[in-house]
N, CA, C and O atoms as a GROMACS GRO file, in nm:
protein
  276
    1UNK      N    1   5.597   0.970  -3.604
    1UNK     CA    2   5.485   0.996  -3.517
    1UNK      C    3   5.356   0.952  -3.587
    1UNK      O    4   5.349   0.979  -3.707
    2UNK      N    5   5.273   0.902  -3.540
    2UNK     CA    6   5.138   0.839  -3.539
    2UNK      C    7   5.090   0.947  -3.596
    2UNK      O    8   5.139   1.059  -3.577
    3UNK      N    9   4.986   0.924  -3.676
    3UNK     CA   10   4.856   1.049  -3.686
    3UNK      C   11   4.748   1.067  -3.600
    3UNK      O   12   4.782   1.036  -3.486
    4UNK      N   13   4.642   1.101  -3.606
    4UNK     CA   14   4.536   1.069  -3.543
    4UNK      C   15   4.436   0.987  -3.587
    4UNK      O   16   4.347   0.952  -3.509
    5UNK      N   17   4.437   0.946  -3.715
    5UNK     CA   18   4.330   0.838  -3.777
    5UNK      C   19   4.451   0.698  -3.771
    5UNK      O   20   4.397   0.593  -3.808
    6UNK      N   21   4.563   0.685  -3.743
    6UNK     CA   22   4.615   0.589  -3.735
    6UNK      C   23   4.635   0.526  -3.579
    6UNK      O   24   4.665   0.410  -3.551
    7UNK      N   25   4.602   0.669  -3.461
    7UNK     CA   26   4.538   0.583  -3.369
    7UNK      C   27   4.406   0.551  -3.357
    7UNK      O   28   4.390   0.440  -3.306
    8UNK      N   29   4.289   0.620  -3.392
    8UNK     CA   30   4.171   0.574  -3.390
    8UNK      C   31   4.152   0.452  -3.470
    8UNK      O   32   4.036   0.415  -3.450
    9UNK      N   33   4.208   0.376  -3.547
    9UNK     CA   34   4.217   0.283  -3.591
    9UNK      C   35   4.257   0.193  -3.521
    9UNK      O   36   4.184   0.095  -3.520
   10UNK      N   37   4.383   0.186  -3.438
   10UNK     CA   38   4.437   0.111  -3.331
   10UNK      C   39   4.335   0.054  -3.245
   10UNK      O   40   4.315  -0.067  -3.240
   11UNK      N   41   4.252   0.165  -3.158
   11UNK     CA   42   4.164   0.163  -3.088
   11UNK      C   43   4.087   0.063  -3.118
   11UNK      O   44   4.064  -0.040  -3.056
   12UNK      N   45   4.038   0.111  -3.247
   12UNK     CA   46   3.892   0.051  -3.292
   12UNK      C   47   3.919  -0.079  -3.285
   12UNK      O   48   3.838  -0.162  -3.246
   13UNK      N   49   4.057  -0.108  -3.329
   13UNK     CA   50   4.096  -0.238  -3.339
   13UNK      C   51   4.043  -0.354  -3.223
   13UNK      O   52   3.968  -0.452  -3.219
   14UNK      N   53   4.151  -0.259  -3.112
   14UNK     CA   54   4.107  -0.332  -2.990
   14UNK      C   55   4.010  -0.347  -2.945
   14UNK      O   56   4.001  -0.447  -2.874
   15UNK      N   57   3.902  -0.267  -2.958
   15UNK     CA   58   3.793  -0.255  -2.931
   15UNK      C   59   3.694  -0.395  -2.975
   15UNK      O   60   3.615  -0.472  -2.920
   16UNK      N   61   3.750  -0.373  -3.098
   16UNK     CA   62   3.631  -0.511  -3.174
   16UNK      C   63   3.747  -0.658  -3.116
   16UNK      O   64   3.684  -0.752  -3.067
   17UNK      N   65   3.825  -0.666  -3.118
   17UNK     CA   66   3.878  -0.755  -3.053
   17UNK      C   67   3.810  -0.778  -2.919
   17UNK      O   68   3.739  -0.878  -2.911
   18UNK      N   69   3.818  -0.711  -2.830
   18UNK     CA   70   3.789  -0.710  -2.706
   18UNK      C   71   3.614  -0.792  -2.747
   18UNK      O   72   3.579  -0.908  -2.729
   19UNK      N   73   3.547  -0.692  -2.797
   19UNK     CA   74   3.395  -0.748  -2.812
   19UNK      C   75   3.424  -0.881  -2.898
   19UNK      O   76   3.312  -0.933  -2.897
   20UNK      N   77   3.473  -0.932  -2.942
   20UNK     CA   78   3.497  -1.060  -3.011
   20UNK      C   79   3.534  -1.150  -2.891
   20UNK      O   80   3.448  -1.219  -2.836
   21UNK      N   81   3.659  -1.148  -2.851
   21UNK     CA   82   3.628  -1.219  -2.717
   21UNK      C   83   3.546  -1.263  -2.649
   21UNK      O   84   3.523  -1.384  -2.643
   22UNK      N   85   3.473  -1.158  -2.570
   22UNK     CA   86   3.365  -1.162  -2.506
   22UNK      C   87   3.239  -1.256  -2.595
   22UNK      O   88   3.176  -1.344  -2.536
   23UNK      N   89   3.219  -1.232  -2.707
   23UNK     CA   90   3.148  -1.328  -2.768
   23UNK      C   91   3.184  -1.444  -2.812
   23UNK      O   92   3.111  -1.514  -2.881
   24UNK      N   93   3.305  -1.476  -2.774
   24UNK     CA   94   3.365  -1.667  -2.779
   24UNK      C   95   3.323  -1.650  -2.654
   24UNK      O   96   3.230  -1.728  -2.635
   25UNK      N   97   3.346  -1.583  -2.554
   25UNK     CA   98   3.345  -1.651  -2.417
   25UNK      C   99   3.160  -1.698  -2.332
   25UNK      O  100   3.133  -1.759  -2.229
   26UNK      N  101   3.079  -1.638  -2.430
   26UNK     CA  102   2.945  -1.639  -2.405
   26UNK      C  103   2.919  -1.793  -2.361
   26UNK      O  104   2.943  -1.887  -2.438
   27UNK      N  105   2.876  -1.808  -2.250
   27UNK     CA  106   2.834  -1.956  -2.240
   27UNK      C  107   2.725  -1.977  -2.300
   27UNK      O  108   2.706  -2.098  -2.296
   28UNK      N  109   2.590  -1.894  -2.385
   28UNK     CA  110   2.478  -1.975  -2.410
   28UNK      C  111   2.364  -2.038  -2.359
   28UNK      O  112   2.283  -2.119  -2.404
   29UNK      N  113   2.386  -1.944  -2.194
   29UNK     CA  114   2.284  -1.959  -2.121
   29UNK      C  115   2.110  -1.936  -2.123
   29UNK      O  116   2.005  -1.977  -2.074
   30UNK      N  117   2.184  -1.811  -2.245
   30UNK     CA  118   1.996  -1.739  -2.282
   30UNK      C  119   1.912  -1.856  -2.403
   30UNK      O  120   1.801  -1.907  -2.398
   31UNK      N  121   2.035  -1.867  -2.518
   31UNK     CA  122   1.994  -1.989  -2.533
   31UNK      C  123   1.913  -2.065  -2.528
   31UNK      O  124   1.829  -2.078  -2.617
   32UNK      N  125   1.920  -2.146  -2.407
   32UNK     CA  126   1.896  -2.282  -2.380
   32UNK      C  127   1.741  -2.216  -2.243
   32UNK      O  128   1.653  -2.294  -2.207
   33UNK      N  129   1.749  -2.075  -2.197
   33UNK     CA  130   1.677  -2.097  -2.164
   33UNK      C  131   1.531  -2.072  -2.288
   33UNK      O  132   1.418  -2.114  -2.259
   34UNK      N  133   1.552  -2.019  -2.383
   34UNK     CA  134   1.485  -1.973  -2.487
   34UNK      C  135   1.414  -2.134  -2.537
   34UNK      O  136   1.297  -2.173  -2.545
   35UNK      N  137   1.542  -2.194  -2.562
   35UNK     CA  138   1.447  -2.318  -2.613
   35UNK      C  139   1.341  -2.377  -2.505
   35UNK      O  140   1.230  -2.411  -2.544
   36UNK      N  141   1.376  -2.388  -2.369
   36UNK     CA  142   1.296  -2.430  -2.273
   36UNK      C  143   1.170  -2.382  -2.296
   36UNK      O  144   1.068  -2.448  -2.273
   37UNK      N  145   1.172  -2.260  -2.345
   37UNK     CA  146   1.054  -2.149  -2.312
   37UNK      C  147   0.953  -2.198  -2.436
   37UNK      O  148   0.832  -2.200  -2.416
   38UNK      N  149   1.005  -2.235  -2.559
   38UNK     CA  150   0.939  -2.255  -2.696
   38UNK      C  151   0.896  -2.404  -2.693
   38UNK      O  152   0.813  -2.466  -2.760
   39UNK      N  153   0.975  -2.440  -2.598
   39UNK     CA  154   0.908  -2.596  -2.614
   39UNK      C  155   0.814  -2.585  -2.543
   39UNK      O  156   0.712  -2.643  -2.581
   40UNK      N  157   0.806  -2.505  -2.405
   40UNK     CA  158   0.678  -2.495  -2.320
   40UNK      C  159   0.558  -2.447  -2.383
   40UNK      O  160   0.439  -2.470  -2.360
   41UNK      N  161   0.620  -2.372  -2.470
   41UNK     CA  162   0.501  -2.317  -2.509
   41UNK      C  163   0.428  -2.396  -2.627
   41UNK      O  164   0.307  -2.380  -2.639
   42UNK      N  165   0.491  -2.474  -2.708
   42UNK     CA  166   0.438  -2.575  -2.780
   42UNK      C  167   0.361  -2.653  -2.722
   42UNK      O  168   0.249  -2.681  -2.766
   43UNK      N  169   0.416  -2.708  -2.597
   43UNK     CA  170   0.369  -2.808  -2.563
   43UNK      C  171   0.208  -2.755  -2.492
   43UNK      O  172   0.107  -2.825  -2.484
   44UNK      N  173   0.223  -2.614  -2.449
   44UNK     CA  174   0.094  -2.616  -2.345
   44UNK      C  175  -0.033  -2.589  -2.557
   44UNK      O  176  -0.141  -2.644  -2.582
   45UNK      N  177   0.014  -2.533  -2.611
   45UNK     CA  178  -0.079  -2.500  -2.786
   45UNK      C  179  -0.103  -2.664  -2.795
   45UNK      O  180  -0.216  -2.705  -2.822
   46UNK      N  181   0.008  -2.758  -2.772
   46UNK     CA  182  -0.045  -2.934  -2.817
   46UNK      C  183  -0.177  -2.949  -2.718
   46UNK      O  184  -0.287  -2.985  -2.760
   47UNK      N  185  -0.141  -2.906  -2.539
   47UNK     CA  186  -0.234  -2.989  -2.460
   47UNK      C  187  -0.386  -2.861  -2.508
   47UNK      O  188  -0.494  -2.921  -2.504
   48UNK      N  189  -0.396  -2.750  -2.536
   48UNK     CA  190  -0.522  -2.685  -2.545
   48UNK      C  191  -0.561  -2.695  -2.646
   48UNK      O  192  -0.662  -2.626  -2.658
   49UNK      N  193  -0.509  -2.792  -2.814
   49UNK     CA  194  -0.580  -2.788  -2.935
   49UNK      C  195  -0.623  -2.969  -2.943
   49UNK      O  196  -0.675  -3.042  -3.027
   50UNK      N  197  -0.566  -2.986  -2.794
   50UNK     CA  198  -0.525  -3.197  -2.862
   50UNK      C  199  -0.645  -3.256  -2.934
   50UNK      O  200  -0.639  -3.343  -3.021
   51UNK      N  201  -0.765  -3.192  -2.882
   51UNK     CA  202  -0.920  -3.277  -3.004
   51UNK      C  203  -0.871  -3.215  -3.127
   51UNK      O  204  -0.858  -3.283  -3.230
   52UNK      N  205  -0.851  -3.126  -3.125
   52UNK     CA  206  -0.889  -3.064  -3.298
   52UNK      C  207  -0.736  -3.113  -3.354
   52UNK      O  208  -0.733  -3.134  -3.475
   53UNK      N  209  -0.614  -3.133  -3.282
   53UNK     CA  210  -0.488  -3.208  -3.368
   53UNK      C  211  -0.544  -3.362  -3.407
   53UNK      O  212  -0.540  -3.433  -3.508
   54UNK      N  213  -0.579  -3.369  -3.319
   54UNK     CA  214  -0.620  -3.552  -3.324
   54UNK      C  215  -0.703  -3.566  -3.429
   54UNK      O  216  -0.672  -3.643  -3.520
   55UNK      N  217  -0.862  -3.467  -3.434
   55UNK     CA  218  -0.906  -3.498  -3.512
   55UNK      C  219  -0.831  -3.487  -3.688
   55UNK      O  220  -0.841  -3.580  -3.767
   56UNK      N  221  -0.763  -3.362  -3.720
   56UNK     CA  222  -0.659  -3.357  -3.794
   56UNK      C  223  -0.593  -3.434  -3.845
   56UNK      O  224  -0.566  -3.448  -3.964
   57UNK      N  225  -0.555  -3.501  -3.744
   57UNK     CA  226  -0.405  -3.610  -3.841
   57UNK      C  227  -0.542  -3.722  -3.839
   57UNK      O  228  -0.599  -3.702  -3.946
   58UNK      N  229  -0.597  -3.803  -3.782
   58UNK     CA  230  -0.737  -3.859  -3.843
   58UNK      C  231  -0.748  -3.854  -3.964
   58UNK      O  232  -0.700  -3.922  -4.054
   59UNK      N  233  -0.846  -3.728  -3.960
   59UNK     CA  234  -0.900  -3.731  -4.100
   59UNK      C  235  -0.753  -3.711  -4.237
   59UNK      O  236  -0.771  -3.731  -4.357
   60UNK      N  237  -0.658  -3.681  -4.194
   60UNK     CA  238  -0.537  -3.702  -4.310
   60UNK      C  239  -0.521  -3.811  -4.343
   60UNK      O  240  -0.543  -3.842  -4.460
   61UNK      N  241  -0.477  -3.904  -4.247
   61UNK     CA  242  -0.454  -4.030  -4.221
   61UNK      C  243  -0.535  -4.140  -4.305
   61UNK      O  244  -0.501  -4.233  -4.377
   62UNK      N  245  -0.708  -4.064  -4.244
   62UNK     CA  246  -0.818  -4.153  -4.310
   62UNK      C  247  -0.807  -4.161  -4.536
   62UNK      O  248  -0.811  -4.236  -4.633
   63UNK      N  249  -0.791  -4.015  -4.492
   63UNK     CA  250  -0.795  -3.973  -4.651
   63UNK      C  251  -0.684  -4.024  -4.720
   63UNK      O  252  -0.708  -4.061  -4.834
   64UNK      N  253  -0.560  -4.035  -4.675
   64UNK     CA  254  -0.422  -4.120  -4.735
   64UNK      C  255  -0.434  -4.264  -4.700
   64UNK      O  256  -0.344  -4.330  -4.752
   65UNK      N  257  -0.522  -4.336  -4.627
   65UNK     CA  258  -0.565  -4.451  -4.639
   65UNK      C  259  -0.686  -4.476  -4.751
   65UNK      O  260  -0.688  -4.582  -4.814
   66UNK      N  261  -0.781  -4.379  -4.771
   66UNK     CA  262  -0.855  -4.383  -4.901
   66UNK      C  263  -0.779  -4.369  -5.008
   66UNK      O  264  -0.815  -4.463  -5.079
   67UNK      N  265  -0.694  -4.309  -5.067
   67UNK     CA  266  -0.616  -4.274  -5.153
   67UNK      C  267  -0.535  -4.406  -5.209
   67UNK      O  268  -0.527  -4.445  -5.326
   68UNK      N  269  -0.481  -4.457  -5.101
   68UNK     CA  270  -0.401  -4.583  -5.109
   68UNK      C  271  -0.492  -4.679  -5.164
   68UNK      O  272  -0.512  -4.696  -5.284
   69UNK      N  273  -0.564  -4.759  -5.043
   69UNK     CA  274  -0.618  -4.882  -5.058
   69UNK      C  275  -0.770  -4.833  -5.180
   69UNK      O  276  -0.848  -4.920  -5.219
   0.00000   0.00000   0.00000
């Protein structure tokens, strides 16, 4: 006869099995909408900073062209 910590073990077993499953079976929907969301949001920080990026890589640009030549 079984004990009682040798079925709660059983259980548990199945248990995390079961939740293992379920997490192969995840399609990855949140995902992908997450990245949608981070790129949007990059993109709207690019269109409301674009003078001050521009001026930025500019003056880098200018200064690693002084540096060089």
């Amino acid at each position: 006869m079984k004990t009682f910590l040798q079925i709660k073990k059983m259980q548990m077993k199945q248990k995390l099995e079961k939740r293992l499953e379920e997490l192969m079976r995840e399609d990855g929907d949140t995902n992908f909408v997450s990245i949608i969301l981070i790129m949007v949001i990059v993109i709207a920080i690019a269109i409301i900073f674009q003078e001050q990026l521009t001026n930025a890589v500019q003056n880098v640009f200018g200064q690693l062209t002084d540096f060089i030549g």
